[in-house]
C-alpha positions as CSV (number, residue, x, y, z in Angstrom):
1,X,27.0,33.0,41.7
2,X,30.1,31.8,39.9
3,X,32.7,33.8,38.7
4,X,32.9,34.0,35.1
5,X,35.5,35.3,32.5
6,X,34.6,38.9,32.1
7,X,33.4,39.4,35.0
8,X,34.1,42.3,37.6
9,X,35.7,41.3,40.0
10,X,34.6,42.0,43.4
11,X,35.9,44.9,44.7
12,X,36.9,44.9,48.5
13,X,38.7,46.6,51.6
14,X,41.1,44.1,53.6
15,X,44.3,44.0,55.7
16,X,47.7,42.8,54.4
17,X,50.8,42.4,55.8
18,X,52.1,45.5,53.6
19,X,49.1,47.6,54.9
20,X,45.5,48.1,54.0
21,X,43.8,48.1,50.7
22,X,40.9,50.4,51.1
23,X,39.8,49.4,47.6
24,X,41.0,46.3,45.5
25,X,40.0,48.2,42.1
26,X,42.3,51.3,43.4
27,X,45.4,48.8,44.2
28,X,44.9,47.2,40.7
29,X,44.7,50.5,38.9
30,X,45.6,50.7,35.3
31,X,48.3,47.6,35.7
32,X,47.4,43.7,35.6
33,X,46.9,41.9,38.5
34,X,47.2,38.5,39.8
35,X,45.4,37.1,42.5
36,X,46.9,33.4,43.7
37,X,45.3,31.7,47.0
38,X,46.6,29.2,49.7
39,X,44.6,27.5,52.3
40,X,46.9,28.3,55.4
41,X,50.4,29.8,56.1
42,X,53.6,27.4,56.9
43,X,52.2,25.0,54.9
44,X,54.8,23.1,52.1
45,X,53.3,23.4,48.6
46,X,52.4,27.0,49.4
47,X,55.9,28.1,50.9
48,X,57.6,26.8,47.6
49,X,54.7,28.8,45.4
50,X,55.4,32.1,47.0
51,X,58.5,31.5,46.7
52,X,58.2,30.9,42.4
53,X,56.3,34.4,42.8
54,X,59.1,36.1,44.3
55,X,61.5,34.9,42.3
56,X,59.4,36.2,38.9
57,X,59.5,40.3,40.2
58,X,61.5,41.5,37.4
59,X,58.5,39.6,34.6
60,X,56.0,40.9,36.5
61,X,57.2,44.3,36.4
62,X,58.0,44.0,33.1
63,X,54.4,43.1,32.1
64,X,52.9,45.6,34.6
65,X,51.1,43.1,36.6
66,X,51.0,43.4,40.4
67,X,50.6,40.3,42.2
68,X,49.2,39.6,45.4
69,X,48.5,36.6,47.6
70,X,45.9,35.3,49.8
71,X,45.9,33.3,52.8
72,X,43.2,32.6,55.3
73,X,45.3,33.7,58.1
74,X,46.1,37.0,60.2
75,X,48.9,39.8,59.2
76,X,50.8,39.0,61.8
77,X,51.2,35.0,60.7
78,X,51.9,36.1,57.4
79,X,54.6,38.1,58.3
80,X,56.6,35.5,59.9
81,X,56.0,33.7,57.0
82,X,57.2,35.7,54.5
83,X,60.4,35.0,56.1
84,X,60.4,31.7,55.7
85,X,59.3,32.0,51.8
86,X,62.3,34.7,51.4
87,X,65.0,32.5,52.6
88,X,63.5,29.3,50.4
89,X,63.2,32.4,47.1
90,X,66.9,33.4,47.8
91,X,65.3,37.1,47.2
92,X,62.6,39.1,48.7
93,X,59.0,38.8,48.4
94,X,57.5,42.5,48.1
95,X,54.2,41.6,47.2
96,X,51.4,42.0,50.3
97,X,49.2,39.1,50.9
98,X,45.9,39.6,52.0
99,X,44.7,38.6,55.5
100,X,41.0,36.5,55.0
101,X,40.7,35.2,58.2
102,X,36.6,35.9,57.6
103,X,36.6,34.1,54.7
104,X,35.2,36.8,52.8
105,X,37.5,37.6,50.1
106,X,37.2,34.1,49.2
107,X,33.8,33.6,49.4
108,X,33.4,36.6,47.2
109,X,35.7,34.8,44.3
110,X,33.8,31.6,44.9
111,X,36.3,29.8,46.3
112,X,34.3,28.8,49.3
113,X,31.1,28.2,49.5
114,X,28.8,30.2,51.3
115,X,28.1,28.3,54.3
116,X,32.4,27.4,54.8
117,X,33.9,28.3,58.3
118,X,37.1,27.8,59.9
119,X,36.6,25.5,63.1
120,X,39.2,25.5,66.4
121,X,42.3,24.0,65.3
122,X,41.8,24.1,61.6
123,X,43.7,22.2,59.4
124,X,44.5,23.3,55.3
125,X,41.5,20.8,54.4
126,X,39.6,22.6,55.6
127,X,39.9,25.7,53.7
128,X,41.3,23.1,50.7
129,X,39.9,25.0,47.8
130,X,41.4,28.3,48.0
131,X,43.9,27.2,46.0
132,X,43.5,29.3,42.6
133,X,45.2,31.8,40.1
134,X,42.8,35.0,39.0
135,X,44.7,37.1,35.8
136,X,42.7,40.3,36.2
137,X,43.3,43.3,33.3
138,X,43.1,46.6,34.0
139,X,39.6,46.9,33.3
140,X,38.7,45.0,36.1
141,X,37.4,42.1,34.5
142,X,38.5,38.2,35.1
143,X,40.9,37.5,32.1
144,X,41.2,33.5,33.2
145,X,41.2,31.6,36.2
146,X,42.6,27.8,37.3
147,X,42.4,26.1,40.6
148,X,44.7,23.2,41.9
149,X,44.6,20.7,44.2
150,X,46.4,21.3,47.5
151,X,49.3,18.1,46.4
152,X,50.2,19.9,43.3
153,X,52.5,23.0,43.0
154,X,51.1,25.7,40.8
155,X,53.5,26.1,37.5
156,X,54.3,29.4,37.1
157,X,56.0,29.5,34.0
158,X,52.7,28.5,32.8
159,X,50.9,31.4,34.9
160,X,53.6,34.1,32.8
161,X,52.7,32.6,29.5
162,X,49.6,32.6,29.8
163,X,49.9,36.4,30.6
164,X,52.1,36.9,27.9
165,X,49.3,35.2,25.2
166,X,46.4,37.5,27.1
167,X,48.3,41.2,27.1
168,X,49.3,39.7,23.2
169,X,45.9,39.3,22.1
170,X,44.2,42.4,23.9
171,X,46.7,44.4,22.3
172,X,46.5,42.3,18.5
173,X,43.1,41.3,18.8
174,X,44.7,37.6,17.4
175,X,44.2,34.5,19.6
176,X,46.8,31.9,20.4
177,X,47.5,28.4,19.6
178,X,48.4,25.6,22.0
179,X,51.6,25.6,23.4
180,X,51.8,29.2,22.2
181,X,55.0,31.6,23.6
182,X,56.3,34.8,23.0
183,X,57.6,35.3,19.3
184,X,55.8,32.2,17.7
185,X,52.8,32.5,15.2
186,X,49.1,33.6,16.4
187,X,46.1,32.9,14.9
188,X,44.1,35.7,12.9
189,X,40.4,35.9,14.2
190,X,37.7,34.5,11.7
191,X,36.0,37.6,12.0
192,X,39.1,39.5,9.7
193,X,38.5,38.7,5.6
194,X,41.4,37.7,4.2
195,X,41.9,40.8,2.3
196,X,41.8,42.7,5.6
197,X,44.3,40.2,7.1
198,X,46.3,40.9,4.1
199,X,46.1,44.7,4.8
200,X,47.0,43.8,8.8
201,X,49.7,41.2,8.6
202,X,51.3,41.0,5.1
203,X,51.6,37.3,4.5
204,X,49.7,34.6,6.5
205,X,49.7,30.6,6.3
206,X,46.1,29.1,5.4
207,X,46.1,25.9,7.1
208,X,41.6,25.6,7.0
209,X,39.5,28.4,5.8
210,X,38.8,28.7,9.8
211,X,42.3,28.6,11.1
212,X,45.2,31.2,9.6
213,X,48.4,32.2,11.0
214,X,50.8,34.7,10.8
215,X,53.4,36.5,12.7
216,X,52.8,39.8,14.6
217,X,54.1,42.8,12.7
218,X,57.1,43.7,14.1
């Protein structure tokens, strides 16, 4: 079965090259968490994508969101490749990523099917689609998911703002517009009168009786 936004995750036990998670839940605790996958190590697209990660630590932190990465190779590979995605970064790249040489980690976010296996002298095709981005909040549930083909870099400016506009609106309860960023007007939920939105947010822009906007207070 698919994964679907608010879901549970799965929960799981596997090896990384910062140690072993004994529980994925446990790891995540009451912090964010992103999960990004790559079909193999040393590969380009990837190297240049772990690279954007490392380079974001301070906004992670800052949004108390651990990130981890997986790869459908062994510890010891991606070890030696976190080298070569610290000298591309220019800084270092502290986050683990998990070992799924079994394929079960992705088979468990449907990102594989069932039957998928990796033959003698694999190539990335042919673990292609584990190649995704799962935002995961604190309560364990999937908060949104995206999956790229393996000839287009992952945009991680994108991946923080969209981040940004889910910690906004589970702490507002106000969704976003398109092209929405930090400090910009959100939209008030139809659910709220307009006397209540009144009460909430002072002044507010009619634009339909369906879509109002206003700033956050404060």
């Amino acid at each position: 079965m698919a994964l679907r936004i608010n879901d549970t995750v799965p929960d799981f036990a596997a090896d990384t090259d910062k140690g072993r998670i004994e529980s994925f839940h446990d790891w995540i605790g009451e912090s964010w968490a992103i999960l990004f996958s790559h079909p193999k190590d040393f590969t380009p697209v990837c190297t240049t994508e772990f690279s954007a990660v490392a380079q974001l630590a301070d906004e992670w932190a800052k949004r108390n969101t651990k990130v981890i990465g997986i790869s459908v190779d062994g510890v010891e590979d991606h070890k030696k490749w976190k080298g070569d995605i610290e000298s591309y970064a220019g800084t270092g790249a502290g986050f683990p990523i998990i070992a799924d040489e079994a394929l079960a980690v992705s088979k468990m976010f449907d990102m594989l099917p069932a039957e998928a296996y990796l033959p003698d002298g694999r190539t990335p095709a042919d673990s292609a689609t584990v190649r995704s981005v799962f935002i995961i909040g604190p309560d364990k549930q999937l908060k949104l998911s995206m999956t790229y083909p393996m000839t287009v870099g992952r945009n991680f400016a994108e991946v923080l703002r969209a981040l940004d506009a889910l910690q906004t609106s589970a702490g507002n309860c106000v969704a976003m517009p398109a092209n929405w960023t930090p400090g910009q007007d959100v939209i008030i939920p139809t659910s709220v009168s307009d006397e209540a939105a009144k009460e909430k947010y002072g002044s507010f822009t009619t634009h339909f009786p369906y879509l109002r906007t206003t700033k956050l207070p404060g």
